[in-house]
C-alpha positions in Angstrom: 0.0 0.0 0.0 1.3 3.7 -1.1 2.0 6.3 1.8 1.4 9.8 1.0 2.2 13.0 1.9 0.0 15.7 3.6 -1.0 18.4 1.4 -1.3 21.8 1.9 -4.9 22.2 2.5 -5.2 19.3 5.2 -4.7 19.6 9.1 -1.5 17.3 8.6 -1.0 17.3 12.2 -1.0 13.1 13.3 2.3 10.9 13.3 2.4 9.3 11.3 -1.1 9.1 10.0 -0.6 12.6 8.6 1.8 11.1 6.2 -0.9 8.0 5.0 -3.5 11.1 4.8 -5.0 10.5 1.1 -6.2 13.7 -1.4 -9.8 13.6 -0.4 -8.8 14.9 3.7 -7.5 18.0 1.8 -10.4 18.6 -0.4 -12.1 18.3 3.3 -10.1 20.8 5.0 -9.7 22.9 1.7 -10.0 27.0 2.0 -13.6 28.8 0.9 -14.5 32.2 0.4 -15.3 34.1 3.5 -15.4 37.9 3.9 -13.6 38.0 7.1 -11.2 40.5 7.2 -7.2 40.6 9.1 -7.2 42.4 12.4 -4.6 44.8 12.7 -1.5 44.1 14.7 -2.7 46.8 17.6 -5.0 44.6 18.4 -4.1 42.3 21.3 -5.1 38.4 19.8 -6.0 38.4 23.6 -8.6 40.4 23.6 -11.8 38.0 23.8 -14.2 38.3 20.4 -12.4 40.7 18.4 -8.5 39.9 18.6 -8.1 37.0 16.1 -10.1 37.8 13.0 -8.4 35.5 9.9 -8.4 35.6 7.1 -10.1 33.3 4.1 -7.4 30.8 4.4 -8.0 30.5 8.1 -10.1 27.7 10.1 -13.3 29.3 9.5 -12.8 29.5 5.8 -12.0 25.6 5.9 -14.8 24.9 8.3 -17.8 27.2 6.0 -16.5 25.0 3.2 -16.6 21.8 5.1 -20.8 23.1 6.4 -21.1 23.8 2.5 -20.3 20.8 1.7 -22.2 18.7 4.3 -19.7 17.7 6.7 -21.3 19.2 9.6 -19.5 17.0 12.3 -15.9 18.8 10.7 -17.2 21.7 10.6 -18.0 21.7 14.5 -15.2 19.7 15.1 -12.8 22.9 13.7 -15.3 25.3 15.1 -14.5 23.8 18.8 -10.6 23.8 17.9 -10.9 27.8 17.0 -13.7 29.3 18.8 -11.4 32.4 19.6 -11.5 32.8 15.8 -15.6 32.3 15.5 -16.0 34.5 18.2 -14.3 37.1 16.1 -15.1 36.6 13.0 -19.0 36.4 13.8 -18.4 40.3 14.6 -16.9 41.5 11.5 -18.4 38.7 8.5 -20.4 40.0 5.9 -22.8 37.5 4.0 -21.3 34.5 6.5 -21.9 36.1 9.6 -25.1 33.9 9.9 -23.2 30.7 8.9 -20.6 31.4 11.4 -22.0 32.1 14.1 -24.4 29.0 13.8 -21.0 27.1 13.7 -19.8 28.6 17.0 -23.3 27.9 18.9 -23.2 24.2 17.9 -19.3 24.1 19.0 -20.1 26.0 22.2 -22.9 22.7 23.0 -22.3 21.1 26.2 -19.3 22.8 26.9 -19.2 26.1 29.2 -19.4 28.1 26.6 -22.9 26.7 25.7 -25.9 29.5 25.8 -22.9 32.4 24.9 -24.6 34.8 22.3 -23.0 33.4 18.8 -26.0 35.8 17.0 -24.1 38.5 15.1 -24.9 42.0 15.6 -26.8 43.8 13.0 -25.6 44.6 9.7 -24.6 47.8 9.5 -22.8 47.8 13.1 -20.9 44.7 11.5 -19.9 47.0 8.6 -18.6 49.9 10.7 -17.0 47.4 12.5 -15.2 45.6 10.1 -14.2 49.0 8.2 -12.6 50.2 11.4 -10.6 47.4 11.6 -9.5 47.4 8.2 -8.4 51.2 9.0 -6.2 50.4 11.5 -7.7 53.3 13.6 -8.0 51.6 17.0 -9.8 54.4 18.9 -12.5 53.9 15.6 -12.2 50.4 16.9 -13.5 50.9 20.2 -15.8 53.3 19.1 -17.6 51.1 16.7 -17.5 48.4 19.1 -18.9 50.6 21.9 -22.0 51.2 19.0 -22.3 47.7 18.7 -22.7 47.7 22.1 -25.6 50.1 22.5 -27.0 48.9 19.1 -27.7 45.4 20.2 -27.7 45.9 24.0 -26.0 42.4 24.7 -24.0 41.5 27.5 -21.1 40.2 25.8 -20.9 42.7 23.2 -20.6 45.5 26.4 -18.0 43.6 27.9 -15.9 43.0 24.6 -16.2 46.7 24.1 -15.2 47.3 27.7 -11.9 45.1 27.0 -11.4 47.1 23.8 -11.7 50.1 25.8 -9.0 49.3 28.2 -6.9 48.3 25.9 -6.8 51.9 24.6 -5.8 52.4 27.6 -3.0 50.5 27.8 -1.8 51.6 24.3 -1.9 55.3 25.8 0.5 54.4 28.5 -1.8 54.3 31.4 -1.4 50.7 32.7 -2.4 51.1 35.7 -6.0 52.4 34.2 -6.5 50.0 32.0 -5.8 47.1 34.9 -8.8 48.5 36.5 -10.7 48.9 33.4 -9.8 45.4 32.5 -10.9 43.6 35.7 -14.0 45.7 35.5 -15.2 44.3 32.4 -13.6 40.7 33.7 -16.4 41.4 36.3 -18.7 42.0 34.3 -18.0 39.3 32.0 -18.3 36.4 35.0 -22.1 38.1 36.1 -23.4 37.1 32.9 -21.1 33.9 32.5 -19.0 35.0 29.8 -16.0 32.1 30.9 -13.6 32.7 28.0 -14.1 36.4 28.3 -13.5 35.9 32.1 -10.3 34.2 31.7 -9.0 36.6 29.1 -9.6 39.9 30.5 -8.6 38.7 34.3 -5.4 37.9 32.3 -5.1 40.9 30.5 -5.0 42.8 33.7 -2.5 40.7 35.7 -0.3 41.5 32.3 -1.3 45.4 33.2 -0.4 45.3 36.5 2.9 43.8 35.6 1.5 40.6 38.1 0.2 43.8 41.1 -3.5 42.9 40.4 -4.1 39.2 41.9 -6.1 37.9 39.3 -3.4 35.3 37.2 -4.8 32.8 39.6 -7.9 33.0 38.2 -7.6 33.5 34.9 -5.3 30.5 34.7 -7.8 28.3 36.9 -10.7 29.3 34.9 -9.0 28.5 31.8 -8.2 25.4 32.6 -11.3 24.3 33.5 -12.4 25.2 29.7 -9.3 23.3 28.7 -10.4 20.3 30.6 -13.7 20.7 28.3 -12.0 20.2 25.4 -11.3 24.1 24.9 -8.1 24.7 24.6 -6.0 28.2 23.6 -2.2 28.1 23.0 -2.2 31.9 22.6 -4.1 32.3 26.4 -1.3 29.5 27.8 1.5 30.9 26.0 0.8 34.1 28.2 0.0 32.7 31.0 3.6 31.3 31.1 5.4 34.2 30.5 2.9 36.2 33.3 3.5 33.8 35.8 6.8 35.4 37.4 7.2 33.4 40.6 4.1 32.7 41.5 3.2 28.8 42.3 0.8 27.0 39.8 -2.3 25.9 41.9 -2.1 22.5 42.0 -5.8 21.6 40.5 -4.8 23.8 37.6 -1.3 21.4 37.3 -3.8 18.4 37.3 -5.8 19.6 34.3 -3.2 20.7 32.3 -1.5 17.2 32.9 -4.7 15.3 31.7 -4.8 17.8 28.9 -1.4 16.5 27.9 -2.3 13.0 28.6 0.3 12.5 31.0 0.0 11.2 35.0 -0.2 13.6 37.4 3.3 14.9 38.4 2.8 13.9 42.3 5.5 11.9 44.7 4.3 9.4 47.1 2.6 12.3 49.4 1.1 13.8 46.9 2.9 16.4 46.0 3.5 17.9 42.6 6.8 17.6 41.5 7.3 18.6 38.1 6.8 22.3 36.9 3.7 23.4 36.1 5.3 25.8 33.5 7.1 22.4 31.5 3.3 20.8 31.8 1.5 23.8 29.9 4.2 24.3 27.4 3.8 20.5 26.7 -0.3 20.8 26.2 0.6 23.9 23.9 2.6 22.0 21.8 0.2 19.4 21.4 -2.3 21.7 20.5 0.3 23.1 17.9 0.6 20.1 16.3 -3.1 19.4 15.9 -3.0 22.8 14.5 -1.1 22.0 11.7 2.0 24.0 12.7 5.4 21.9 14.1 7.4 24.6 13.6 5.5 26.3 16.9 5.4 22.8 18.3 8.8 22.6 18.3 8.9 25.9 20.1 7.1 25.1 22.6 8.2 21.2 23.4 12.1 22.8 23.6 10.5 25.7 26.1 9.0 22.6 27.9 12.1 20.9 28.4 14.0 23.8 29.3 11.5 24.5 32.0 11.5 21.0 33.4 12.7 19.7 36.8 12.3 15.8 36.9 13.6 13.5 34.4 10.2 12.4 33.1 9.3 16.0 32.5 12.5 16.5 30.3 12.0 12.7 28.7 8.2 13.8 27.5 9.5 17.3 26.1 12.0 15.1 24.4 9.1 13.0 22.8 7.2 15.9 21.6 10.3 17.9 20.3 10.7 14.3 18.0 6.5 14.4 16.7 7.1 18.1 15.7 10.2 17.0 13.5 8.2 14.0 12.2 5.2 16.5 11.5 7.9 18.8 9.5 9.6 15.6 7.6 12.3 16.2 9.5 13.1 12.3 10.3 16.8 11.8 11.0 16.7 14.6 13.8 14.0 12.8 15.2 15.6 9.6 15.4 18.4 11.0 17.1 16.2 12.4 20.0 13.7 9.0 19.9 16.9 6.4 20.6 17.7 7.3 23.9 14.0 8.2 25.3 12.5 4.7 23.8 15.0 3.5 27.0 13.3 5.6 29.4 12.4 3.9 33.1 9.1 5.4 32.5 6.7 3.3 30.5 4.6 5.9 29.0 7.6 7.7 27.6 8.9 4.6 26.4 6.0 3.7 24.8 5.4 6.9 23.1 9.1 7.0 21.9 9.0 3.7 20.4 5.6 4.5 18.3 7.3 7.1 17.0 9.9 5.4 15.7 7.8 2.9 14.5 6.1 5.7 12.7 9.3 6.8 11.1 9.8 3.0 9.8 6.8 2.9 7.9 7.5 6.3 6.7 11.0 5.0 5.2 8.7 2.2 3.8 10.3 -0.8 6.4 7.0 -1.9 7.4 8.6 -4.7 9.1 10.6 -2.8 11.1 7.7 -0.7 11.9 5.7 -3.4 12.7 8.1 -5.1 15.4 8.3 -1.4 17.0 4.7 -0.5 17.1 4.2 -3.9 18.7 6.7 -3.4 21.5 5.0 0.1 21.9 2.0 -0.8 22.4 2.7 -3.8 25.1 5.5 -3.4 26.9 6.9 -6.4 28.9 4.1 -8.5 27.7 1.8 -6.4 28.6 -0.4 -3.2 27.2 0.4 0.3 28.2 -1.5 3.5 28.0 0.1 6.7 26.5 -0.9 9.4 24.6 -0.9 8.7 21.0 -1.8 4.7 21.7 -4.6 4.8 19.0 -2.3 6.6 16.4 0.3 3.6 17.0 -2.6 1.1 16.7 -3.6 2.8 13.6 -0.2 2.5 12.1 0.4 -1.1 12.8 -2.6 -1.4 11.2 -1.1 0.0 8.7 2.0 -1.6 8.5 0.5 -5.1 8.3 -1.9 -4.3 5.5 1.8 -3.0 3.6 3.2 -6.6 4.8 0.3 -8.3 3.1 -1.4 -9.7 6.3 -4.7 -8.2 5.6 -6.5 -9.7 8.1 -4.4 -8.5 11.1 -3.9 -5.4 10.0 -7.7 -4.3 9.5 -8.1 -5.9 12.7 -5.9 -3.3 14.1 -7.2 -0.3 12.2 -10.6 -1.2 13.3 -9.3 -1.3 17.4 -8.0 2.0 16.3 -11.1 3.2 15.2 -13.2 2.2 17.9 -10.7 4.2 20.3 -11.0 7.3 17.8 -15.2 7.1 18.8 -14.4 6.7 22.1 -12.4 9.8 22.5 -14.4 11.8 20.5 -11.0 11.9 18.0 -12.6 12.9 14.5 -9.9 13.6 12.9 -8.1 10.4 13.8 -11.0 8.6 13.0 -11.4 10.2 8.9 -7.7 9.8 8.6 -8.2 6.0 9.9 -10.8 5.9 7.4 -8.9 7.2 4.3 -6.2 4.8 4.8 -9.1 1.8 5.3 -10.3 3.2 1.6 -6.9 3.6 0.1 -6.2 0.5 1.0 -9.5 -0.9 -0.5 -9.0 0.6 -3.4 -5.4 -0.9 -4.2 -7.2 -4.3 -3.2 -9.8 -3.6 -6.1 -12.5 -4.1 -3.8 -14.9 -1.8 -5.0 -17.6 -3.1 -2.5 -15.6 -1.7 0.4 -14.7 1.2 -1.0 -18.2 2.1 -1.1 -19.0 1.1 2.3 -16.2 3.5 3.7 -17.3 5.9 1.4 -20.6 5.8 3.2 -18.8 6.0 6.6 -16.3 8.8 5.8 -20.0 10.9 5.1 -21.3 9.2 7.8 -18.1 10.7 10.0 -18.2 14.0 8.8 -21.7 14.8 8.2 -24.6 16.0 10.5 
């Protein structure tokens, strides 16, 4: 069976499924028109609703493409991986503005951002919006905002105008102002339930305040209870990082950010956290890179990780995700080089992620037998299975592996345990790639029969 490379329209973010991804995940994830417009640089991607407006090549132009096209379920599914981009784009869109904000409400179900007005504001509020941007003028900015405000008398719309206000402030040189003004509208943003604007603007101030205001604490608590929800911001963590100074990481906070990155909790035998909460968040940002599509900021954030890190464990698992943002950028024989060592590791969920990532690289190369002795020492260790994050990619590629070694059977045997664990987690995306590589493999078997019935369940996947 033929391996192929990700193209530049897909998500290419799994190892090594990304590199079996066939042509039709990129005609999925492919860029429509939208009328959203760039932000300007002045204004802070922080700043909740209106900071990260993309453009047509951005996740909401691949996810109004994907509704157009009737794949509802990856439509949400991108919506929930960008809401800070739906909540912004909603604002400024022209003829989409009904389509995207539909898409955020339906992203924003059963999480805590569910009941948030997705609505967009009127028309011709949008437009004076959306020209001030374009202007670059960020007092028209706040103004228009401000009008939206009163135009549509919403409580989210007064408390992102509220944030753009104080970031006026800031930009003036009065930080100490626009701390207040930014915990005021932080206030105001918790009374009506506004969680992501909470978290941002309590942030936002602590950043004012240079760390005088008290409220990184809760901004970083709050946020990770939305991470724990499947809502996750690398721009918000990123920050948070850098704000911290040297104040302790609450220890609940530590615990969500560790199941985030699908590691154990970094505790000793009393309980006590022992790996830095700092190496733990830059570790869930890289992940969230790489699902992104972009190892090169991966790789950032894995080496900040490791820099940060105070056990060995903590310096082993930046190590493993330094070597998926090489694989990710094609960059094999660096990753090697890191994977060697760490696929000894005392720890068994290191070891076992190291080694499927080598075995990833094997069936890259095209040595499925190789890859096929790895993966299975990856995925049961001393006899016996072990649980690490990226154990359904690794089934997935033995799957693989075995169905390029011509034992058919076994290997859709193993696809199909992948695919059951993709469901399970709610994985989409690992469950359509899992899928494509099923059909491709169908096809080069001539079985037209099959083909047809994955056809039905790669619809079935990504339609509502």
């Amino acid at each position: 069976m033929k391996l192929l490379s990700p193209t530049s329209g897909a998500p290419a973010v799994r190892t090594l499924l990304l590199l079996a991804v066939s042509l039709t995940i990129a005609a999925c994830s492919a860029t429509g028109p939208t009328d959203v417009v760039e932000t300007p640089a002045r204004i802070d991607p922080l700043l909740p609703g209106l900071g990260r407006v993309t453009g047509p090549d951005g996740p909401v132009g691949r996810a109004l493409r994907a509704e157009r096209e009737g794949r509802a379920r990856w439509a949400e599914d991108l919506a929930r991986r960008h809401v800070a981009e739906f909540l912004a784009a909603a604002a400024v869109a022209d003829e989409d503005a009904d389509a995207i904000a539909a898409l955020a409400a339906r992203a924003a179900a059963g999480t805590p951002l569910s009941g948030i007005r997705s609505a967009p504001a009127d028309a011709s509020v949008r437009t004076r919006l959306r020209e001030a941007m374009a202007s670059g003028d960020l007092d028209a900015v706040a103004a228009a905002a401000a009008a939206r405000a009163v135009a549509n008398d919403d409580p989210r719309f007064r408390v992102e105008a509220a944030g753009l206000d104080a970031h006026v402030t800031r930009t003036r040189g009065d930080a100490t102002g626009a701390g207040e003004e930014y915990l005021a509208a932080a206030e105001a943003a918790a009374e009506h339930e506004l969680h992501w604007h909470d978290a941002r603007l309590l942030l936002l101030a602590d950043e004012a305040s240079s760390g005088a205001s008290a409220s990184w604490g809760p901004a970083v608590d709050l946020e990770s209870q939305l991470a724990a929800e499947g809502l996750f911001d690398p721009i918000f963590w990123g920050r948070a990082i850098e704000a911290r100074g040297g104040r302790r990481w609450p220890a609940d906070v530590v615990g969500r950010i560790a199941d985030r990155a699908g590691v154990p909790r970094p505790v000793d035998g009393r309980g006590a956290l022992v790996e830095s909460g700092d190496t733990l968040a830059w570790i869930a940002v890289g992940d969230d890179q790489l699902e992104r599509g972009d190892p090169s900021e991966a790789l950032v954030a894995f080496r900040r990780a490791a820099d940060g890190a105070r056990t060995t464990w903590g310096e082993e698992l930046a190590g493993v995700g330094q070597a998926r943002a090489l694989v990710a950028a094609h960059r094999m024989t660096h990753a090697r080089t890191l994977l060697i060592p760490l696929a000894e590791a005392d720890e068994d969920f290191v070891r076992g992620s190291a080694l499927a990532q080598l075995g990833a690289i094997e069936l890259a190369e095209q040595r499925p037998e190789r890859a096929i002795t790895v993966l299975e020492s990856a995925l049961e260790l001393g006899g016996h299975p072990v649980e690490f994050r990226g154990r359904s990619d690794a089934l997935a590629n033995l799957g693989l592996a075995l169905l390029a070694s011509s034992r058919r059977a076994e290997g859709l045997e193993r696809l199909h345990e992948a695919q059951r664990r993709y469901r399970d987690q709610r994985d989409l995306e690992g469950l359509v790639l899992s899928l494509l590589n099923e059909r491709d493999e169908a096809a080069y078997a001539d079985d037209p029969a099959e083909v047809a019935r994955l056809d039905r369940a790669l619809r079935e996947a990504m339609g509502g």
